[in-house]
C-alpha angles and dihedrals in degrees: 000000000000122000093239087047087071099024124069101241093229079037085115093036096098082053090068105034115104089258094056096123079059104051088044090054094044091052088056094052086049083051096045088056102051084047092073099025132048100223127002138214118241096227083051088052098055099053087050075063110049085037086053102029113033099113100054093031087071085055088059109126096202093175106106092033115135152177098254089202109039092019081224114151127238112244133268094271098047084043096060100030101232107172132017099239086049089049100045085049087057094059093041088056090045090051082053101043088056095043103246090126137020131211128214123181115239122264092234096031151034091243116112133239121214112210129174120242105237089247082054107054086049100059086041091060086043089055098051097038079069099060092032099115099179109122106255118226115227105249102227100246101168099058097033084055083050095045096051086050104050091040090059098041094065108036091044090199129146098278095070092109092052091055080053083051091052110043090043091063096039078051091053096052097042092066090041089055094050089049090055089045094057098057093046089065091050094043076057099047093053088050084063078085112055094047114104109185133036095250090064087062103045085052092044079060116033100036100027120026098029094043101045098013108038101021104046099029125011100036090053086048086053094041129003087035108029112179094203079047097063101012098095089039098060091038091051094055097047088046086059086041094059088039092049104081086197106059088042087067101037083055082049093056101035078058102041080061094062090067095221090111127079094197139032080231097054087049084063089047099060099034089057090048093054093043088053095039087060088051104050093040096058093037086065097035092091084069086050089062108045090052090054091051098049080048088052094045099042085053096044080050096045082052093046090047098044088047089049089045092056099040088055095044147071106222097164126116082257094058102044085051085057102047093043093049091046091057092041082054093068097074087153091074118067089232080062091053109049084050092062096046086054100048095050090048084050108039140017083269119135143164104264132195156157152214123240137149091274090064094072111114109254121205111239115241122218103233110221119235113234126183102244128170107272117244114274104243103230121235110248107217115229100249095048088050090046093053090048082057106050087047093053084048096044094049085045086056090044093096114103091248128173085238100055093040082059095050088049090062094048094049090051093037098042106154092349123112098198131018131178136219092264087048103057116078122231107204098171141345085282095069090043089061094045083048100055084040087055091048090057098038091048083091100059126094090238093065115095091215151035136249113222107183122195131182124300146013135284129192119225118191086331095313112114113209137157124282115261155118135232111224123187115240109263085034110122108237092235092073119112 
């Protein structure tokens, strides 16, 4: 069946009218009350609107409003708005007339009842899903596949079919959740450019990406619901399922029962392909997975070198005028030059001098050699050698390297297995930005220990950063 058979063909209209905003609001009070009733009367309903509305129903521009099918006009009093019933039955009648909402009279009265067509209750929930910013647990697919299934392998009873159900759909949606996952960390990773001071990433990152993005999705997918941890399990129990001739009956007929299907045929059909389904899915899942986590490591190194760019550079206004004054200063070059040149087409900026005493031309002067003692080359004392040396080395180490980031863990760790915010010393500002490059890296497989975060702030040596602990990988997380 076609999309517009089910669907009214003005049924999106309200969604590009100028009061759009209003007739959205006004669907998600309409949701919010079936929510708590059964069925609704349509004088109850208008004054949910005018309690809920009132403010941006006075903000209605009911000018060009119109009748889609007939192209008949409202009257006078919709059209001003005059009051805010009038106005609210207004909304209800273009819902109706669109087909968002149906009316029906009581059975004992002439009072009407407003319901919600099945389509429309869908696209209601969608909508609202959209706005919806409370922040969504991961439903643990994997383990609750591999829980249906095991259930129902051992106990062999009539609802078999309904644990394939079961995992069939879990399975579904976990692919659809890695996929969505996927292209959140890329959506992250793109915002990288748009970020202009070190704080925004740290922000991106630590308010944004950690709390809705680590935390809720991917760490559950690397721990609590481990695909490689229940992978071979549930493969295993579907592979005795399609080898045992007799649960693959019982399936047939636990199916036949449902009445979807025409033919006892078609029922095996469709059992095998969900079995199968389950187990390809799962066999290619590991791909899945490493893609996700290149994803997730290109982005936590986009986030390392941009911070590293902006902490080494002066991107103020101040900065850019400097460099570009400085380049412009090399008029001997030909990139100088052709800056100039540019910057004079561009902007009131010219070549400017003067003339002193110091401008007179000067005949040179041919120096004459002599033969004079040569300059005696002064002993450098070991110690000092040696400290010339260790500074050289020290500027060279002074990159932000994985390396050294690495080196930075092990010296506050030391023999410790786990050490907490209050416990690592901040010297400098140096140590404060290994510190917040430690933090991010504490996800990749190259790291030698983990990042557990937990709520609030502490301040260390007059540095605030977030409460957590480093643990080194193979530590139980008990440990304290």
């Amino acid at each position: 069946m076609k999309l517009f058979e089910i669907l009214p063909h003005n049924l999106f209209s309200i969604l590009t009218s100028k009061n759009r905003e209003v007739y959205v609001e006004a669907l998600f009070v309409i949701r919010r009350a079936f929510k708590q009733e059964m069925s609704i009367i349509k004088s109850d309903l208008v004054s949910m609107l005018i309690n809920s509305l009132d403010e941006i129903i006075y903000q209605m521009d009911l000018s060009e409003e119109e009748d889609a099918e007939n192209g008949d006009t409202y009257n006078d009093d919709e059209r001003d708005g005059a009051s805010l019933s009038s106005t609210a039955h207004f909304i209800l009648r273009r819902l109706r007339d669109t087909g968002w909402i149906e009316a029906e009279y009581r059975v004992d009265s002439f009072e009407e009842n407003i319901t919600l067509p099945d389509y429309s209750v869908k696209l209601i929930n969608l909508l609202y899903s959209l706005t919806d910013e409370s922040v969504r647990e991961y439903n643990s697919y994997v383990y609750s596949t591999y829980s249906a299934l095991k259930t129902a392998d051992q106990e062999r009873d009539d609802y078999m079919y309904d644990a394939l159900l079961t995992a069939h759909g879990n399975t579904v949606k976990l692919v659809d959740e890695l996929k969505t996952l996927h292209n959140n960390i890329r959506r992250y990773h793109q915002a990288l450019n748009e970020y202009a001071t070190v704080n925004d990433i740290l922000r991106g990152h630590f308010d944004e990406y950690k709390n809705l993005i680590t935390d809720r999705i991917y760490h559950p997918l690397k721990t609590l619901d481990s695909v490689p941890r229940f992978k071979n399990p549930i493969i295993k129990i579907l592979g005795g399922w399609v080898r045992d001739q007799g649960i693959r009956e019982g399936l047939e007929k636990q199916a036949m029962l449902r009445g979807r299907y025409e033919s006892k045929e078609q029922a095996a059909g469709d059992v095998m392909q969900k079995i199968h389904d389950i187990m390809d899915t799962y066999e290619t899942l590991d791909r899945m997975l490493e893609e996700i986590d290149r994803k997730n490591s290109a982005y936590t190194r986009a986030s390392i070198e941009k911070m590293r760019y902006m902490l080494n550079t002066d991107r103020s206004i101040k900065g850019k005028l400097v460099e570009l004054l400085t380049k412009a200063a090399e008029s001997n070059s030909e990139a100088g030059t052709k800056l100039l040149e540019a910057l004079g087409d561009s902007t009131e900026l010219f070549k400017q001098g003067y003339v002193d005493g110091g401008s007179l031309y000067t005949p040179r002067v041919r120096r004459v050699r002599k033969d004079e003692k040569p300059m005696e080359i002064q002993p450098v004392e070991h110690e000092a050698g040696e400290r010339a040396f260790e500074e050289f080395m020290d500027r060279a180490k002074r990159s932000y390297s994985h390396t050294r980031v690495m080196n930075f863990v092990r010296s506050v760790m030391g023999q410790m297995d786990v050490i907490t915010s209050n416990e690592i010393p901040l010297e400098g500002d140096e140590d404060f930005i290994l510190l917040m490059l430690a933090s991010i890296k504490g996800g990749e497989r190259s790291a030698f220990y983990n990042v557990e975060f937990t709520k609030g702030y502490t301040v260390n040596n007059g540095y605030r950063i977030p409460n957590m602990r480093l643990i080194k990988k193979g530590t139980k997380k008990n440990v304290e």
